[in-house]
N, C-alpha and C positions, 0 to 999 in steps of 0.2 A: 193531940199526940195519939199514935194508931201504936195499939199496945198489945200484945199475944192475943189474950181473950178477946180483942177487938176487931184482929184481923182473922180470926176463926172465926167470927161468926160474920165477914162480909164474903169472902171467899168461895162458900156454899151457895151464896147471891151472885154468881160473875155469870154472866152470862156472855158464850164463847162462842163465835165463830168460825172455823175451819177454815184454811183460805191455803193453802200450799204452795207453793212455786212461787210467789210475787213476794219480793223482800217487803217487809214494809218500812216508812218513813225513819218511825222511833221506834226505842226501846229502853226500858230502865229496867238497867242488869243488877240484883242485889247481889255482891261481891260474897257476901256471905252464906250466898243459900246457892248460887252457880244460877239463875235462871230466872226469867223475868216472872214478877208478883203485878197483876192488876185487875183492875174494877171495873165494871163496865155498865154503862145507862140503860136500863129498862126502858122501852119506848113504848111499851104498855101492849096487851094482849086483847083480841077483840071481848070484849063486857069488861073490861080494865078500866084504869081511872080517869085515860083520854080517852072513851068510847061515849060521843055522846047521846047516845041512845040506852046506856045502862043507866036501869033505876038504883038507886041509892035510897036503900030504904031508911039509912041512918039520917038523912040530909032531909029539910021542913022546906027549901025553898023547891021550888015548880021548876020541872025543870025546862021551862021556857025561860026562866028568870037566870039560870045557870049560865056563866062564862063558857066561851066555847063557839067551836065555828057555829052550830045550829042554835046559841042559846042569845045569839044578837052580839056579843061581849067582842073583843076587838082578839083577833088573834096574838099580837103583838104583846098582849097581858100574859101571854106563855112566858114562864120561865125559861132562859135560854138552857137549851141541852149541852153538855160538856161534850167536849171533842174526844171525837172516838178515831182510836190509828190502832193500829194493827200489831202485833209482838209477838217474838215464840214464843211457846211453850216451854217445850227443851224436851218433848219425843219426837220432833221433825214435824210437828203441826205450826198453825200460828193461831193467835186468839184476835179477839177483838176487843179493845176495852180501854177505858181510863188508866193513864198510867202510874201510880201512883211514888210521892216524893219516897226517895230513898232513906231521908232522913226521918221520916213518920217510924219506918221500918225502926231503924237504929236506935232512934229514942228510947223504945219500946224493949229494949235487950240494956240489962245492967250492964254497967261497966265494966265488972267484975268477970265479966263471962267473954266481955272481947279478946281476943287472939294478941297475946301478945307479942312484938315484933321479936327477930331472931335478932340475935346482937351479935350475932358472927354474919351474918346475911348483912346485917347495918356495915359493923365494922368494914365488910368487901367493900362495897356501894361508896363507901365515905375514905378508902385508901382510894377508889379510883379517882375520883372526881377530884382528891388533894392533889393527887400526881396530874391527870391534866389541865390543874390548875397554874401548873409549873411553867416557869417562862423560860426556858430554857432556849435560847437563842443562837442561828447557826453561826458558826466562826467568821471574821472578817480574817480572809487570807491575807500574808505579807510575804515576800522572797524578797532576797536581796539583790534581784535583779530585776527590772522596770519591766520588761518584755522579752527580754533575750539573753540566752546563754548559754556556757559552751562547754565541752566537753571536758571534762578533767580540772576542772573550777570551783570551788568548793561556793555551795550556795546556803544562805542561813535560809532559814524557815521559822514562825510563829505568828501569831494571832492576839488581837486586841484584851486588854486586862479588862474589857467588861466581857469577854465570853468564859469569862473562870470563876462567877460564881462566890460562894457558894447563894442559892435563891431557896424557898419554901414561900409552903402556901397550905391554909388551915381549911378542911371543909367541918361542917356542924350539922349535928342533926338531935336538936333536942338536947339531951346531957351526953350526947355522943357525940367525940373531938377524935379527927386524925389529922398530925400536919405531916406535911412531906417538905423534906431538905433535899436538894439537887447538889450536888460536887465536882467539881471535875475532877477528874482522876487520870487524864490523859489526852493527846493528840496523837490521831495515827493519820500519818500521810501516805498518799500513794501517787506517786511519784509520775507514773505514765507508761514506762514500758514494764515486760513481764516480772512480777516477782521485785520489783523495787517500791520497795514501801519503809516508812520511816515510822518510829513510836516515840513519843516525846513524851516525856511525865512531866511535863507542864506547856507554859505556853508558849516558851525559847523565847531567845533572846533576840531584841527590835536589832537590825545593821546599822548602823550608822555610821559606816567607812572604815570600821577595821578590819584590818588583813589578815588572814588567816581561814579557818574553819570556825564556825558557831560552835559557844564551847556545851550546849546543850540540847540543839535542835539543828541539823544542816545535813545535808546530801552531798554526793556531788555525782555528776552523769557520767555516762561510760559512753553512749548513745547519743547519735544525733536526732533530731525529730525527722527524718526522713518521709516524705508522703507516701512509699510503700509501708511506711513503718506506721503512720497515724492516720489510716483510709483516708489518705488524700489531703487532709487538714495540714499539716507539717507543720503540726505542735503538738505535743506532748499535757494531756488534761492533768492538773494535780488537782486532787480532792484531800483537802483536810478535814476529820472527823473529830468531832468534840464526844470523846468518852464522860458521860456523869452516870455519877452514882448516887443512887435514887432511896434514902432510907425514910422511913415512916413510922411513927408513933403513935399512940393514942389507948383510947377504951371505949369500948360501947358497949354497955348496960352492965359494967363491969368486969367485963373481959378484956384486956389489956392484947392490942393491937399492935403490932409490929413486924420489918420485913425489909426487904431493901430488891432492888434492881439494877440492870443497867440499862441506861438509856443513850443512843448514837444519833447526832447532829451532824450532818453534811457540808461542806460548801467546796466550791469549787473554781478554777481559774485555768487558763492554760498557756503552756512556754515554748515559743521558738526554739530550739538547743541546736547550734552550732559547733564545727571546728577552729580553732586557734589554727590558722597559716601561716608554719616559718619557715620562713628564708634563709637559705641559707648560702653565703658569700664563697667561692672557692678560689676567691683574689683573679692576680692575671689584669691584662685589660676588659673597661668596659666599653 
């Protein structure tokens, strides 16, 4: 474990080379200090401890008997040199050196002294990730008409009982919980020509052959689909909107987390809309 007093006194040993403009390969960033920490191999200096021609006056063996290229010994018996890449500094230089583990660093620093996390910063982080955890699904349209219809007709409108919810979804982080519930809270149709649009406070009622007007969700056209009227398509797009309402819960490190939103789902379909043609009889022969 590489510990305060341990990495002061390697760091006076780095030995550094300048090298500007070329990115290099790696780099090990200590998040804590903002800027890369590393070590770097000594390749030895001419009368150094690979110079084999320096006397050692500590050393009894001859130095013909000595390992080393001139001393007969096999070069291979070198200990391998540790890989040297390149890394900034962090004043616009870069070094050369050993990189060293980030976690040597960490070890090395109490616990007590780490930073600890913001619990309103968690809390954000862990409402978003609930809410786009949310399955919130667009509407399956329904009219009560298959493809076509007509002016002055009263038409129902609503959408399947699995687009209404209500859904939730928990995200965690440690002893920090936020769940998010989804609701729906509405249908808003829009119809196809200007300014006709419908709001349902739910998901209206399925047709299924009764006469009249839908006693919760229904339209009825004024307007034909006309192709100057739909650039040339001559149908009429309805888009029905799934309104939910989006509330969240929780706490993190304490602090009690809560909020709410709206959230809008699309779908869409499109209708012929026609005239009714009557006839009308003014007797006499035919």
């Amino acid at each position: 474990m590489l510990t305060a007093p341990g990495l002061a006194a390697i760091l006076p040993a780095v030995v550094m080379v300048l090298a500007a403009d070329t990115e290099p390969p790696d780099c090990v960033v200590i998040d804590s200090i903002g800027r890369c920490v590393v070590a770097a191999y000594d390749p030895g200096r001419p009368g150094g401890p690979l110079d084999p021609d320096r006397d050692d006056e500590n050393s009894a063996e001859p130095r013909s008997q000595r390992s080393g290229p001139s001393g007969g010994a096999d070069a291979s018996t070198q200990p391998p040199r540790p890989r040297i890449v390149a890394m900034p500094l962090g004043d616009g230089g870069w070094v050369q050196g050993m990189p060293i583990d980030p976690n040597d660093l960490l070890n090395g620093v109490p616990v007590d002294r780490l930073p600890a996390p913001d619990p309103v910063v968690t809390g954000q982080l862990l409402t978003q990730r609930a809410v786009e955890q949310l399955t919130l699904a667009p509407p399956v349209v329904h009219t009560s008409v298959a493809d076509r219809g007509f002016v002055g007709v009263p038409m129902w409108l609503w959408i399947d009982d699995e687009g209404a919810g209500p859904v939730s979804a928990t995200a965690t982080a440690g002893a920090a919980q936020v769940t998010a519930v989804g609701r729906l809270s509405a249908v808003e149709w829009s119809m196809g020509p200007p300014g006709a649009t419908v709001r349902c406070t739910g998901l209206g009622t399925p047709w299924t052959g009764q006469d009249g007007p839908s006693p919760d969700c229904g339209y009825v056209y004024e307007l034909r689909s006309l192709p100057e009227r739909t650039a040339g398509s001559g149908r009429w797009t309805v888009t029905a909107t799934s309104v939910w309402t989006v509330t969240w819960s929780g706490v993190s490190g304490g602090v009690p987390v809560d909020g709410q939103q709206t959230v809008r789902v699309s779908a869409d379909t499109s209708l012929a809309v026609g005239e009714v043609q009557v006839l009308v009889d003014g007797g006499g022969d035919r």
